[in-house]
C-alpha positions in Angstrom: -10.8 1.4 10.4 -9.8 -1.9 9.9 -7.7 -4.2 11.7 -6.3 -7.7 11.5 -6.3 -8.5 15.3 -4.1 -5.5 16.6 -2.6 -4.9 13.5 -4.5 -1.6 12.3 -4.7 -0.9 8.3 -6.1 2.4 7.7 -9.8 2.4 6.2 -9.7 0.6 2.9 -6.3 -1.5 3.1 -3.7 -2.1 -0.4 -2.8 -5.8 0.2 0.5 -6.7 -2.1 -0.5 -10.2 -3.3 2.4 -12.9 -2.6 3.7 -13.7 -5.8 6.3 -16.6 -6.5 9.6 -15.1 -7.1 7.7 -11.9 -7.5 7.1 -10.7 -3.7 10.7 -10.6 -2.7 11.9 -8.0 -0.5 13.1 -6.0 -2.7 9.9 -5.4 -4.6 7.8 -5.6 -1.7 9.9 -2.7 0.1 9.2 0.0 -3.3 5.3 -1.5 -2.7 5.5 0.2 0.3 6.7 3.5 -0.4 4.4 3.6 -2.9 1.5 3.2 -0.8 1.0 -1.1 -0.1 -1.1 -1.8 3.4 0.1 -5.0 4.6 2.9 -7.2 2.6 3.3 -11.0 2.0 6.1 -13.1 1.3 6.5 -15.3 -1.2 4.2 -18.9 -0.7 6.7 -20.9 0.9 6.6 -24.5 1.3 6.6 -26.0 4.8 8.3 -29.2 3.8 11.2 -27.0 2.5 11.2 -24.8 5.8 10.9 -27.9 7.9 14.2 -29.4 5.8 16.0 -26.0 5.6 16.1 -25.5 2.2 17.9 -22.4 1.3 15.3 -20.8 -1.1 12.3 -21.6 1.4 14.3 -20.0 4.6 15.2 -17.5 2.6 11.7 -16.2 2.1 11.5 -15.3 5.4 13.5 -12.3 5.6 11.6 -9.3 6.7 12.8 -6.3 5.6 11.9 -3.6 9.0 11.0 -0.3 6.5 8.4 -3.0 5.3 6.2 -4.0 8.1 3.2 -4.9 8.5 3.9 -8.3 6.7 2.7 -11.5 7.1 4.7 -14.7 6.1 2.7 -17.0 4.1 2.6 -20.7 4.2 1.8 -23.7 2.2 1.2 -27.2 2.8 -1.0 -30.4 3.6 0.5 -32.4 6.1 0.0 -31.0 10.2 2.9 -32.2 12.0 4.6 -30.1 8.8 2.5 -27.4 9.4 3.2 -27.3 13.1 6.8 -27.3 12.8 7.1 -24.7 10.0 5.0 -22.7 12.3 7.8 -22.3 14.4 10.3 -21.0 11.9 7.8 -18.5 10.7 7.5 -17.2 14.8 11.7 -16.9 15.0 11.0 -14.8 11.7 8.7 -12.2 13.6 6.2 -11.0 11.2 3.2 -9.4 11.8 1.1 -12.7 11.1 0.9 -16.1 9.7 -0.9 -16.3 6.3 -2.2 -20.0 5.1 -2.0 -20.7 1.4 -5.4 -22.3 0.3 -4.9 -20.9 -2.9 -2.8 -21.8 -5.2 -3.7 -23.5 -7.9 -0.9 -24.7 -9.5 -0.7 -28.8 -10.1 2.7 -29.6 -8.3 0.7 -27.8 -5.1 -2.7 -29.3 -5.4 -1.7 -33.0 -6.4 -0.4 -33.0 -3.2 -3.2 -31.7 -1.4 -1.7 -28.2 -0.5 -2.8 -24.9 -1.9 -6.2 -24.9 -3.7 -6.1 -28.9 -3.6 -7.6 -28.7 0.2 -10.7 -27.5 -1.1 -11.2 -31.2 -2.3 -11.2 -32.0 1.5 -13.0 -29.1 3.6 -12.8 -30.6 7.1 -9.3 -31.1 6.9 -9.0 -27.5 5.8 -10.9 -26.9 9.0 -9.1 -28.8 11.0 -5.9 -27.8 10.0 -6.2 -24.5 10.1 -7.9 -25.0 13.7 -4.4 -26.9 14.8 -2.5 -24.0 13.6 -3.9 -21.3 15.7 -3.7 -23.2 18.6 -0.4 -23.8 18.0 0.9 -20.2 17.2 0.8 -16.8 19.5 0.5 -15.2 15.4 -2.6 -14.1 14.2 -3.9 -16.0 11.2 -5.4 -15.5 8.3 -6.1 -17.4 5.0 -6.1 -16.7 1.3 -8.3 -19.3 -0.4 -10.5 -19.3 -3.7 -14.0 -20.0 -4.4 -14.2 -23.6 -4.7 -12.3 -26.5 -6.1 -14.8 -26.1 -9.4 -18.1 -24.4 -10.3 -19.7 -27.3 -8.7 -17.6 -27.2 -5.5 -18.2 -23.0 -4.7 -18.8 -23.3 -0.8 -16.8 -20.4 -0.1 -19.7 -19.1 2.0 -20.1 -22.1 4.3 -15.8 -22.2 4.1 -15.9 -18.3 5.5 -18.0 -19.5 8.7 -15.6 -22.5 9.3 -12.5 -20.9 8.9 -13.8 -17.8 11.3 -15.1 -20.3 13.8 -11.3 -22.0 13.5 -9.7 -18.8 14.7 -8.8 -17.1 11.7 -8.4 -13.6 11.7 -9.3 -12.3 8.3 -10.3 -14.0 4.9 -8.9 -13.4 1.6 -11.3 -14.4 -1.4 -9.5 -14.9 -5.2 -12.7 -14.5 -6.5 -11.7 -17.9 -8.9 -12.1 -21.5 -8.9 -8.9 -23.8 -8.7 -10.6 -25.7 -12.2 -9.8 -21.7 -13.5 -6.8 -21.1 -12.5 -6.6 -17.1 -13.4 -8.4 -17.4 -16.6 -11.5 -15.8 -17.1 -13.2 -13.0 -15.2 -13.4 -13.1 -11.0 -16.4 -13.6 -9.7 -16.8 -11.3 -7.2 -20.5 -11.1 -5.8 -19.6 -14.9 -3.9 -16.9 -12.4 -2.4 -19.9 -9.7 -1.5 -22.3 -13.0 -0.2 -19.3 -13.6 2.2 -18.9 -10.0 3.3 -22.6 -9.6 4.4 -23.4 -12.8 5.8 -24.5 -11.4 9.3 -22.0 -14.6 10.6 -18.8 -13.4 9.7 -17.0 -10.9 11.9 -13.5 -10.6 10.4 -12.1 -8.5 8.1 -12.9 -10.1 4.3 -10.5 -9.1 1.4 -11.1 -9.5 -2.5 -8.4 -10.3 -4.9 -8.6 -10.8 -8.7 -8.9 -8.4 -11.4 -8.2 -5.5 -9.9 -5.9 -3.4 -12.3 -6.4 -0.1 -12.4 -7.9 2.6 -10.0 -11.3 2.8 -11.4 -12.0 -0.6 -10.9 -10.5 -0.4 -7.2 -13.0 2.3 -6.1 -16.0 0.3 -8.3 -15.3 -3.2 -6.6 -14.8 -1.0 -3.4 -18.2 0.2 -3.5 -20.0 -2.5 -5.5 -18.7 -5.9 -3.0 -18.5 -4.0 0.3 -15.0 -5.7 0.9 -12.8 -4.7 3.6 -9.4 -4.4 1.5 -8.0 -5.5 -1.8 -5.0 -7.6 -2.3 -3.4 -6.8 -6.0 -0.9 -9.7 -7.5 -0.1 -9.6 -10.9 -1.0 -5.4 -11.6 1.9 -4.7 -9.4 4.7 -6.1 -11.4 6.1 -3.3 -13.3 3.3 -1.4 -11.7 4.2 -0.7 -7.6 2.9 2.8 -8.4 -0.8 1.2 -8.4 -0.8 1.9 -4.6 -0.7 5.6 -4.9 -2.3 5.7 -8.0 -5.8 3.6 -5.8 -5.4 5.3 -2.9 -5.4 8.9 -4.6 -8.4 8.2 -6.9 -10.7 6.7 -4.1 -9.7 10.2 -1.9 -9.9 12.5 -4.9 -11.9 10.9 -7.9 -8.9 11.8 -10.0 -6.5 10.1 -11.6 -2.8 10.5 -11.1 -0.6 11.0 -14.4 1.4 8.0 -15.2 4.5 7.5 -13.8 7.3 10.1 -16.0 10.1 7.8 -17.6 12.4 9.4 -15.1 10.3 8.2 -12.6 10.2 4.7 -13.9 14.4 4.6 -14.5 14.8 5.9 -11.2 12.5 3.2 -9.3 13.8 0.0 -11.8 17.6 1.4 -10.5 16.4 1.2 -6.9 15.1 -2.3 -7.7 18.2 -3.4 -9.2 20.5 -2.0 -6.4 18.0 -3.6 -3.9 18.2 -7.0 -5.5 21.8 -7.0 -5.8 22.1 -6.0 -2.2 20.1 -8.7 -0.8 20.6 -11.6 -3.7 24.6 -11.1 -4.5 25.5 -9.6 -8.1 24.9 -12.5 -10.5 21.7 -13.9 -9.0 20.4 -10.2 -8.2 20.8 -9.2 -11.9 19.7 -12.7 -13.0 16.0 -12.5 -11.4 16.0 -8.4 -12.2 15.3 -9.4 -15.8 12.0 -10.7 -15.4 11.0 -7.3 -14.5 12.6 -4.6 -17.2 9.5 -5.3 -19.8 7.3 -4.3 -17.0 8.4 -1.4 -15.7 9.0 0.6 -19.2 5.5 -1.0 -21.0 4.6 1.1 -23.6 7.2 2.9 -24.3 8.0 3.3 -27.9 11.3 1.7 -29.3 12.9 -0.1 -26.1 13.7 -3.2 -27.5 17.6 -2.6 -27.7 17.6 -1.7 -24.3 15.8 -4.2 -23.3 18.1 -6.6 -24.9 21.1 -5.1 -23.4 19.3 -5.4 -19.7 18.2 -8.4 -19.8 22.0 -9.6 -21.3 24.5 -7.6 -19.5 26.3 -9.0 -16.1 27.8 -6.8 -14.9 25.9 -4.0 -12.0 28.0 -1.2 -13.3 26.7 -1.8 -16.9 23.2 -2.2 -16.2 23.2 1.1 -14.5 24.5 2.9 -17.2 22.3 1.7 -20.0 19.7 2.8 -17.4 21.0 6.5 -17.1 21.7 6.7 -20.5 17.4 5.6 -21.2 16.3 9.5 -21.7 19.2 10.4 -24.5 18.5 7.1 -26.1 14.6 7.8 -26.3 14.3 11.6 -26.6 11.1 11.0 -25.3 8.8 13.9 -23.9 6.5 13.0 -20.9 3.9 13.3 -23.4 5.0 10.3 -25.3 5.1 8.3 -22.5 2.3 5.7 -22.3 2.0 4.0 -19.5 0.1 0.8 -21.8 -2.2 -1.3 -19.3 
C-alpha cells in the first residue's frame, strides 16, 4: 500500500501529471472517474498567487468528487514561496507539490522550475523553509539534472527526503532535453533502491500505453506513475493501466459513443466552471484528441473548433454517429 503521509493510494498509484492549461478541473474530474490516483493542478506561479492574479488563483479550485489532489507550485524566491504557501493552505488540498521541473525558458531564466537544478542547495534549502512553514505534506516533481553532466538526482533524492519531503517524483529527463528523446528511467530505479530513501518515489515520462505501465512497473521498482501528455484525449488510460496490470489484458478502445459522450461531459464541465465563450474557447484544444484516428473527421472538427455557441457544439456532437456511419470496428483508437 502506498501512502503519501496519511494520504493512502492503493498499491501501484495513477498520478495525473499537472499540465499547463491542460489539468483544469474539468479534465482532471473525468481523470478520476476513469480511474486517476492522486490529481495536480496546473503549475501555478507564486509571484502570480502572491499578487492575485486571476488565472493563478484560479488554479486553485478543488473540485470535492476529485480528491486526493495536491496543488502544485512554482517559483525561486522564499519569502514568495512562503506567502503563496498560505493561499495554497486556505485552498485545502491534500498536499503541497513543488515544481522543480519544468523546463520551459521563461521558468528557468528565472531560476524556478528545472532552473534550481543549477543551484542544489538552494533547492535544499528552500524546500526545507517550505515544510517548516506549512501543516501540508510536501512533495516535489523534479528531473534528472540540469544536463547529462549535472544528473545528481540520486544525491538530490537524499537531500530532498532529509528536507522533509514526502514523496519524490522523477521525469526521467534532463532540463538540456526538455521532452525530447527517450526517459531515462534506470536513474529513476537507482533512486528507488538506494537503501536511504524512505519515501514513496514516482516515475514520469514515456509512459503511453498499458504495456509499457506494467513493464516500467516491474522493470524500475517505482512506487506510482504520474502520466502527462497520454492523458489528453486519452483519460481512459487510467482504466485501461489499472485493468491490464490486474488482468494481463487489454481493454477494447474506447466505442465512438463512448468518446462523444465523455468530450460532451468535458464541454459541459468547462462551460460550467469557465463561462460559455472562454469554456468553448480552451475546449478546442482538446477535439483532435479525443476522436484520433477516426477516419474522415475533419469537417467536424472544423465546425468544433469554430462554432460559439454551447447549443451548437452539442449538436454537431450528437449528430457524430450519422455523420460517420462508423461501426465500432472502424474505430481506431490511433496512439
Amino acid at each position: 500500500m502506498v501512502k503519501i503521509d496519511n494520504i493512502n493510494l492503493g498499491e501501484f498509484p495513477l498520478l495525473l501529471a499537472p499540465m499547463e492549461d491542460v489539468s483544469d478541473p474539468p479534465f482532471r474530474a473525468l481523470c478520476k472517474e476513469q480511474g486517476a490516483d492522486m490529481m495536480y493542478t496546473e503549475f501555478i506561479s507564486v509571484e502570480g498567487l502572491i499578487r492575485d492574479a486571476d488565472k493563478s488563483v484560479e488554479k486553485l479550485d478543488i473540485w470535492e468528487n476529485e480528491r486526493p489532489v495536491g496543488i502544485q507550485i512554482f517559483g525561486a524566491n522564499l519569502d514568495s514561496m512562503l506567502k503563496a504557501t498560505e493561499y495554497v493552505e486556505r485552498a485545502e488540498p491534500e498536499l503541497l507539490d513543488i515544481n522543480f521541473g519544468c523546463p520551459v525558458k521563461k521558468v528557468t531564466n528565472k531560476g524556478a522550475g528545472a532552473g534550481i537544478l543549477r543551484d542544489v542547495p538552494k533547492m535544499e534549502d528552500l524546500t526545507a523553509q517550505i515544510v517548516k512553514t506549512t501543516t501540508l505534506p510536501v512533495t516535489v516533481k523534479t528531473r534528472l539534472g540540469w544536463d547529462d553532466s549535472t544528473k545528481y538526482i540520486v544525491e538530490v533524492a537524499e537531500r530532498l527526503q532529509d528536507a522533509g519531503i514526502k514523496a519524490l517524483t522523477i521525469h526521467g529527463r534532463t532540463r538540456q532535453q526538455m521532452y525530447k528523446g527517450v526517459a531515462d528511467w534506470s536513474l529513476i530505479a537507482e533512486v528507488k533502491n538506494n537503501p536511504r530513501i524512505h519515501i514513496p518515489i514516482f516515475g514520469n515520462g514515456d509512459i503511453d500505453s498499458p504495456q509499457k505501465a506494467l513493464e516500467y512497473k516491474n522493470k524500475y521498482g517505482v512506487d506510482g506513475i504520474m502520466i502527462g501528455r497520454a492523458t489528453i484525449g486519452n483519460p481512459w488510460i487510467f482504466r485501461e493501466i489499472k485493468h491490464y496490470i490486474r488482468t494481463g489484458e487489454l481493454l477494447p478502445p474506447p466505442s465512438l459513443e463512448e468518446r462523444i459522450t465523455i468530450t460532451k461531459r468535458h464541454l459541459e464541465l468547462s462551460v460550467s466552471w469557465k463561462g460559455e465563450r472562454r469554456g468553448i474557447v480552451e475546449m478546442r484544444r482538446h477535439y483532435t484528441n479525443y476522436f484520433k484516428g477516426i477516419r474522415n473527421f475533419k469537417p467536424i472538427r472544423l465546425q468544433l473548433v469554430t462554432l460559439d455557441s454551447y447549443d451548437e457544439l452539442m449538436s454537431v456532437l450528437e449528430s457524430i454517429p450519422d455523420r460517420l456511419s462508423l461501426n465500432q470496428a472502424e474505430v481506431q483508437f490511433a496512439r
